[in-house]
C-alpha positions as CSV (number, residue, x, y, z in Angstrom):
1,X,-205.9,-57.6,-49.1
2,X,-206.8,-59.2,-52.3
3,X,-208.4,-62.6,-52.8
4,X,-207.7,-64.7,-56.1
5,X,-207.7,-68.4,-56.6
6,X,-206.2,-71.1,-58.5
7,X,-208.0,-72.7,-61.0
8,X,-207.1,-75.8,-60.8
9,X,-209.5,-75.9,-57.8
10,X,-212.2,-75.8,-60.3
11,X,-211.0,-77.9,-63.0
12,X,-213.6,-80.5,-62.8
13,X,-216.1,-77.8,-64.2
14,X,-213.6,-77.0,-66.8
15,X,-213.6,-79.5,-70.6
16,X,-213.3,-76.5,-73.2
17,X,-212.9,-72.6,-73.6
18,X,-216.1,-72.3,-73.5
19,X,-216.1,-73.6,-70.1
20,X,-212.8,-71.8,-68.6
21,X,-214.3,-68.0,-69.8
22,X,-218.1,-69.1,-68.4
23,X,-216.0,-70.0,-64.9
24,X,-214.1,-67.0,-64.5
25,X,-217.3,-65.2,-64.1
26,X,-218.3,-67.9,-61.5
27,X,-214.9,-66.8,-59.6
28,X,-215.6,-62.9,-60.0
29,X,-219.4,-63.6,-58.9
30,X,-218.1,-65.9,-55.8
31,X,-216.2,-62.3,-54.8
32,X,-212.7,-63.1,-55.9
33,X,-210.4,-60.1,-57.4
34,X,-208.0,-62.8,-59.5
35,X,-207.5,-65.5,-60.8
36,X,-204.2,-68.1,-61.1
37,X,-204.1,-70.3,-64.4
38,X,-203.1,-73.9,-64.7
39,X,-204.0,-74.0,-68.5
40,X,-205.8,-72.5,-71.4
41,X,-207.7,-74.9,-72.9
42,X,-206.3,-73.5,-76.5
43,X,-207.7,-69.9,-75.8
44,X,-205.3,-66.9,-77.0
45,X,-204.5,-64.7,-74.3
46,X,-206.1,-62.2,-76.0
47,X,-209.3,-64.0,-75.8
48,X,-208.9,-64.2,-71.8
49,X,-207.5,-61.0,-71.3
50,X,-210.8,-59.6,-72.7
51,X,-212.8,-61.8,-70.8
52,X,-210.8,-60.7,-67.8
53,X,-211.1,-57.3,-68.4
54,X,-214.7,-57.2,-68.7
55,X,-214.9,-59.3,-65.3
56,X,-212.3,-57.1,-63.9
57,X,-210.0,-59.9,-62.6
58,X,-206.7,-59.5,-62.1
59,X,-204.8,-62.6,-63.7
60,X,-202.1,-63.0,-60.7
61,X,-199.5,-65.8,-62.3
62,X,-199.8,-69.2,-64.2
63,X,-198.9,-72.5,-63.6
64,X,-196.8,-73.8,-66.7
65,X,-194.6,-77.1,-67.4
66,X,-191.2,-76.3,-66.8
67,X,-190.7,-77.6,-70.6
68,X,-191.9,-73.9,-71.1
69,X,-189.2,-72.0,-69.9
70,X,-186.4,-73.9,-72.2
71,X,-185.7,-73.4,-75.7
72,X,-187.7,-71.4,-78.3
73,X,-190.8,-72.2,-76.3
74,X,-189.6,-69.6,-73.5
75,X,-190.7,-66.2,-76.0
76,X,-193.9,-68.1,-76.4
77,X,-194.4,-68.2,-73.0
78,X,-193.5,-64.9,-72.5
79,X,-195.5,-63.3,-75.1
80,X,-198.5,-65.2,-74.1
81,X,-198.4,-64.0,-70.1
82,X,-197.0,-60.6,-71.4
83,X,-200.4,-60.4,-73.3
84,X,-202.1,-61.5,-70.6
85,X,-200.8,-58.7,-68.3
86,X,-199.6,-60.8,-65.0
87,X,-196.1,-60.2,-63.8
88,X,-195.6,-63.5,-62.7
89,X,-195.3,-67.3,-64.7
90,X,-194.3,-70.1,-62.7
91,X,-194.2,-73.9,-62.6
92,X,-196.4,-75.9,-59.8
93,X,-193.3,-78.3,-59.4
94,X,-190.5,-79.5,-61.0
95,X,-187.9,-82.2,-60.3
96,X,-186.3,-81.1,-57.1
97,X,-185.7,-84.8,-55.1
98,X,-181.5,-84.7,-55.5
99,X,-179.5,-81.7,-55.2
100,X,-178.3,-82.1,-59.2
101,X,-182.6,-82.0,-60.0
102,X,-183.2,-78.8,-57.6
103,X,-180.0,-77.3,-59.4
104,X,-181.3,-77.6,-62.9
105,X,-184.9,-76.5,-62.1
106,X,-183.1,-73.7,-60.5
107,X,-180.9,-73.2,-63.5
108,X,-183.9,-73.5,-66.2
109,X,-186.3,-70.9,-64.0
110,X,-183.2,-68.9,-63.3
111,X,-182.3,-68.1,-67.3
112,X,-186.2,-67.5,-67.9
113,X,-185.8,-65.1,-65.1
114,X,-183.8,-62.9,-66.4
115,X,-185.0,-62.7,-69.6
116,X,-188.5,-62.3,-68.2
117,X,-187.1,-59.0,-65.8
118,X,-186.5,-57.6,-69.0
119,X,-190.3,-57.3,-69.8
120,X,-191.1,-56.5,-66.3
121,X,-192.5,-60.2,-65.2
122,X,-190.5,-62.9,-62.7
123,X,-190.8,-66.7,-63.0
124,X,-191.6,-68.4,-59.7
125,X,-191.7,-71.9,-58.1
126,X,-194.3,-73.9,-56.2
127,X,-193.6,-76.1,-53.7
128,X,-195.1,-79.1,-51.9
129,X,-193.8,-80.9,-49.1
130,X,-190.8,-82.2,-50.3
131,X,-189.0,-79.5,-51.3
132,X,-187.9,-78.4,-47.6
133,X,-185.5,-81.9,-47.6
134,X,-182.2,-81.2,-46.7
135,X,-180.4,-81.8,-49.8
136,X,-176.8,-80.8,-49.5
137,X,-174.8,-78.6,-47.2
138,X,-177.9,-77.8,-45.0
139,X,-179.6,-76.3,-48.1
140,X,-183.1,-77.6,-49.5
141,X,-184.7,-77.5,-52.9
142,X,-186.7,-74.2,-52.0
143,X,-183.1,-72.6,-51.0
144,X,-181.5,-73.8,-54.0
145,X,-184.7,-72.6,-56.5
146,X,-184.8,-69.5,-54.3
147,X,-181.8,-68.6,-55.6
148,X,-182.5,-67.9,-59.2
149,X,-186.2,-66.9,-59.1
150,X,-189.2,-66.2,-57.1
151,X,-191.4,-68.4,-54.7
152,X,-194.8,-68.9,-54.3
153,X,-195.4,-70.8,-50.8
154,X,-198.2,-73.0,-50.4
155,X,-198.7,-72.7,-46.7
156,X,-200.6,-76.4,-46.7
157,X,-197.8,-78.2,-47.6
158,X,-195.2,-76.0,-45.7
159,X,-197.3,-76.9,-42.7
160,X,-197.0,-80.3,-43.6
161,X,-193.0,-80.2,-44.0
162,X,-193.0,-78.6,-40.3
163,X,-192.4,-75.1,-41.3
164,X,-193.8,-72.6,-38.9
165,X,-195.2,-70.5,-41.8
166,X,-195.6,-66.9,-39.3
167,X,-191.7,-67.3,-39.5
168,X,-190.9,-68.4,-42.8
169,X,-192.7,-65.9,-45.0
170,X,-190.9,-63.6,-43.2
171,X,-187.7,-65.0,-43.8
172,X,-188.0,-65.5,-47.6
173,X,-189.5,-62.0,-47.9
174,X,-187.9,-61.1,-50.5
175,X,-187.9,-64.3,-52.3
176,X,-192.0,-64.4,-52.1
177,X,-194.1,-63.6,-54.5
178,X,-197.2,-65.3,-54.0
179,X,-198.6,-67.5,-51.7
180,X,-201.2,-70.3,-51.6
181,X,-203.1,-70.5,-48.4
182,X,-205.2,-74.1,-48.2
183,X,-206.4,-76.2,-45.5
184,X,-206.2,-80.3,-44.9
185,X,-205.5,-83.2,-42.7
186,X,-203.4,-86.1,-43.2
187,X,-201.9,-84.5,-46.5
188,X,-205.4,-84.7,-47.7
189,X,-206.7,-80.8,-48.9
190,X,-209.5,-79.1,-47.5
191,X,-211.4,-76.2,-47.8
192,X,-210.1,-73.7,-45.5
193,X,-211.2,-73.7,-41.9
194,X,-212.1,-77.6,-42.1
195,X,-208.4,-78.8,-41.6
196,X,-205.8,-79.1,-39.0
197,X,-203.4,-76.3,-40.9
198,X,-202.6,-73.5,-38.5
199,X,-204.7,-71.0,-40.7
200,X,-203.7,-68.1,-37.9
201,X,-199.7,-68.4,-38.3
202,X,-200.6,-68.4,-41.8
203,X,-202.5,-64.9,-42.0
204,X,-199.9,-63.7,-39.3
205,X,-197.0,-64.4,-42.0
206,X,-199.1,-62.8,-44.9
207,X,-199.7,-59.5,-43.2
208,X,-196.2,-59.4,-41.5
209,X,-194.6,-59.3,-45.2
210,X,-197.2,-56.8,-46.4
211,X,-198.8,-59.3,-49.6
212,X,-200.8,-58.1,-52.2
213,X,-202.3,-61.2,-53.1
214,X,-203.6,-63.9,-51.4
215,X,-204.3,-66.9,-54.0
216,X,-206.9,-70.2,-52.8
217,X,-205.9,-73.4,-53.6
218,X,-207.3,-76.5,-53.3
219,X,-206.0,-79.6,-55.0
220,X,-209.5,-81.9,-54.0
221,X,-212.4,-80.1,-54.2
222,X,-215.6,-81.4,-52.0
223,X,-218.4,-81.4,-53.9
224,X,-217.4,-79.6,-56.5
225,X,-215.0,-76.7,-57.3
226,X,-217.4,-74.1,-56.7
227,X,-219.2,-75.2,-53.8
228,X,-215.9,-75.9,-52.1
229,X,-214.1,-72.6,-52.9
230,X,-217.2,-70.2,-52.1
231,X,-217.0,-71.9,-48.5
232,X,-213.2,-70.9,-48.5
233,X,-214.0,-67.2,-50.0
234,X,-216.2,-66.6,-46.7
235,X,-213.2,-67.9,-44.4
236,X,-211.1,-65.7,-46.1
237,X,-213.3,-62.6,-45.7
238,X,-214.1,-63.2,-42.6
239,X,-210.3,-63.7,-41.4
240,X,-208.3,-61.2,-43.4
């Protein structure tokens, strides 16, 4: 099992490029094998392949507007996560409240899709809580996105939704590509091991579908980025 994390759980350490390549060593040194983005703070991707390389993390997707994935910005955002060497580039929501919203998300990811399969990468979509609505015709918004690309699952706000997540993952097998796993309580999140998410069903799910990658999140770190996510990194070793 490998361990990377998302780093928008350490944004508040994060104001320039100089700060984003002097945190992914704080990531590697913490003990984590990748890394998620959720920005570049005007870097190329050469620039943080390199510094990735030397770390030797893994860069496991990216979190990207879905404005990204339309138009003549789509080869940029291609190119730029080709460079960068992940397989996957995904949005960390879209509009997905009315079945017409979950449609077109589905639609927009769906076309970057297949151009991305030709350069051997997927798009993917990350949910919250809302997306497991019924929407129409006993469908939600993560059956109707499922449909045209990959998922990642964040197990938190599955939980929240009422999804038993040893049974879901399962489920959408095929459609899974990645996974957050975070903790919380009362839609508040929490390093792991300090909230009421059923952390166990969670690790059940992940090694039942046979997951590379196991990617931290935390939207609201406690103290600080780092502080909160090395307490999560020892949870995670020690429950994996």
């Amino acid at each position: 099992m490998k361990f990377a994390v998302q780093l928008y759980s350490v944004r508040d350490h994060i104001e320039n490029g100089n700060d984003l390549l002097e945190i992914l060593g704080k990531v590697k040194e913490i003990g984590f094998d990748g890394v998620e983005f959720a920005g570049y703070q005007d870097l190329s991707a050469e620039v943080l392949k390199k510094r990735c390389d030397e770390l030797g993390l893994t860069v496991v997707g990216s979190h990207m507007g879905l404005e990204d994935f339309m138009g003549e910005k789509l080869n940029e955002t291609l190119s730029y996560h080709k460079t960068l060497g992940t397989k996957y580039v995904g949005v960390g929501g879209a509009p997905h409240s009315t079945y017409e919203e979950a449609k077109n998300t589905a639609d927009v990811l769906g076309a970057a899709n297949t151009e991305a399969e030709k350069i051997g990468m997927n798009t993917y979509y990350h949910n919250h809580t809302e997306e497991f609505a019924d929407l129409k015709d006993g469908k939600n918004a993560m059956d109707i996105i499922g449909e045209q690309c990959k998922l990642e699952i964040d197990t938190y706000w599955s939980f929240c939704a009422g999804v038993k997540n040893s049974d879901y993952l399962p489920k959408m097998k095929d459609k899974v590509a990645l996974i957050h796993i975070k903790d919380g309580k009362n839609h508040k999140p929490m390093a792991l091991g300090e909230g009421e998410n059923d952390l166990a069903d969670v690790v059940k799910g992940v090694k039942e579908i046979g997951l590379e990658w196991v990617i931290l999140e935390n939207d609201d770190p406690v103290p600080t980025g780092l502080e909160d996510i090395t307490r999560s990194y020892k949870w995670l070793k020690e429950n994996f």
